[in-house]
C-alpha positions as CSV (number, residue, x, y, z in Angstrom):
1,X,21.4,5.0,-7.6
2,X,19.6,2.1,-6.0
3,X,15.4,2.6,-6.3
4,X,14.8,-0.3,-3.6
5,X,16.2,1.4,-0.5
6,X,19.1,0.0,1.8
7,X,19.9,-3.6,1.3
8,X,19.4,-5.0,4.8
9,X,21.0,-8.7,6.0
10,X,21.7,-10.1,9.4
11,X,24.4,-12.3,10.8
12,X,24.6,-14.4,13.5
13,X,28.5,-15.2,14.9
14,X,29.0,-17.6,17.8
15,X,31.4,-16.3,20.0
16,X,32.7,-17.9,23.3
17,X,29.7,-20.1,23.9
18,X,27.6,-17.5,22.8
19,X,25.4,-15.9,19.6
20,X,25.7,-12.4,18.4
21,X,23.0,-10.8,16.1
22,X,24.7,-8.8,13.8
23,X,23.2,-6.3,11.2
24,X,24.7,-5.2,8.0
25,X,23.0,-2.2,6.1
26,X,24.2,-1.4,2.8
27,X,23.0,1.9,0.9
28,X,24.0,3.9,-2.2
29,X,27.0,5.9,-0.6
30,X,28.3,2.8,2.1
31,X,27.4,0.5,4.5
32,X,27.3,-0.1,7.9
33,X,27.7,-2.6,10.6
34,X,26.5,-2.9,13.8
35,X,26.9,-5.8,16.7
36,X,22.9,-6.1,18.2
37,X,23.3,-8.5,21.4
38,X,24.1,-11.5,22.0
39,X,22.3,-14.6,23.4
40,X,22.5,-17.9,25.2
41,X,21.0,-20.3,22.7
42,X,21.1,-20.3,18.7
43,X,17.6,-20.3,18.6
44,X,17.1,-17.0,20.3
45,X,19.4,-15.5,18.3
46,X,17.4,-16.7,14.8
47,X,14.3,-15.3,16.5
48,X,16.1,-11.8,17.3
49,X,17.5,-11.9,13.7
50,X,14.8,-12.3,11.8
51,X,12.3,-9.8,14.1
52,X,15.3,-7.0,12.9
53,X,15.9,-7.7,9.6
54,X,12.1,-7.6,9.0
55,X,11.2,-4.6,10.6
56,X,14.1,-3.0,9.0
57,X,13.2,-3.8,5.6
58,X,9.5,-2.4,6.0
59,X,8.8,0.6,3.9
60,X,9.4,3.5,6.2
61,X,7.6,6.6,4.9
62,X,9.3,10.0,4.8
63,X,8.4,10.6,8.6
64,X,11.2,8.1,9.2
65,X,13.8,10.6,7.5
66,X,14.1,7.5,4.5
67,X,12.9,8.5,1.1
């Protein structure tokens, strides 16, 4: 069993002239991928990803349903 929670990364994919934010979640029993949005300039994208992946790697407290 893994004691430091969900293993969280972000991607970013260019795809037809634009950037996707993508979000990978990896816990005990799976993981999970999910497409976020897409944007019109790399830069946007790095800003998006980074927001996401930090506020999903803060230390939610049981009132969040993560223990």
């Amino acid at each position: 069993m893994n004691d430091v929670g969900p293993i969280v990364s972000t991607e970013i994919i260019e795809e037809h002239g634009r950037f996707t934010v993508v979000l990978d979640v990896v816990f005990d029993d799976g993981a999970v991928r999910h497409r976020l949005q897409t944007y019109h300039t790399k830069a946007r994208a790095e800003l998006a990803a980074r927001i996401v992946r930090a506020t999903a790697e803060r230390d939610h407290g049981p009132e969040w349903g993560m223990q």
